[in-house]
C-alpha angles and dihedrals in degrees: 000000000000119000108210112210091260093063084035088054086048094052094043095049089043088055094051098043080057090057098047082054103057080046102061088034083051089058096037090055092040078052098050092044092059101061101098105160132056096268130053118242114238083248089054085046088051107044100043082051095056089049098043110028114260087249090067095036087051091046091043087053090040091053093045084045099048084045096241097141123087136163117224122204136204112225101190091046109014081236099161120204123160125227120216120191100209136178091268110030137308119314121196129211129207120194120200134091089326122039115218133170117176099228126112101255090056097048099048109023092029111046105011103033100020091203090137133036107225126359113237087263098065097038088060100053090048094054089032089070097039094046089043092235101126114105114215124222117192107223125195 
């Protein structure tokens, strides 16, 4: 099967849109792993908003502030899953070497899209642990 340059144009934007990707998931991550106290400094506040949008860094805080947020942990397995009580339903946000949350945004401006980095959801659960404002529940 021959490519023509049209589908070979398609394949080499799509790689390094996928690159661009990983870096800026690479700095958001480096960004994440530095907060180390229970407030966010103002540089912390700037420069996740400029990752992440300041509408999905303000609903991520609104969600930690209103105590939306909760982990839920499996006693039997030690499985860990969070629980977000958002506008709409309950999200849920899984943690690992892929990040998911079931929620729309995720789905569609996340993963297909990949206009955004993380949905709200998932920001607040990331500052959530490193804040230690998570509240754990032990499930059977």
């Amino acid at each position: 099967m021959a490519v023509n340059s049209t589908q070979s144009n398609e394949m080499e934007h799509s790689i390094i849109a996928q690159r661009e990707q990983s870096d800026f998931e690479d700095i958001f991550n480096h960004q994440i792993d530095q907060i180390n106290s229970p407030e966010l400094t103002e540089g912390q506040i700037q420069a996740i908003s400029l990752l992440c949008g300041s509408e999905v860094l303000i609903a991520a805080l609104e969600l930690l502030d209103l105590k939306l947020v909760r982990r839920l942990l499996a006693i039997k397995n030690g499985t860990m899953i969070y629980e977000i009580h958002g506008n709409e339903a309950v999200y849920h946000v899984q943690i690992g070497l892929r990040n998911s949350c079931n929620c729309k945004t995720f789905l569609d401006r996340v993963i297909i899209n990949s206009y955004q980095l993380v949905c709200s959801h998932l920001l607040a659960v990331k500052i959530g642990t490193k804040i230690n404002s998570i509240e754990t529940q032990e499930i059977n």
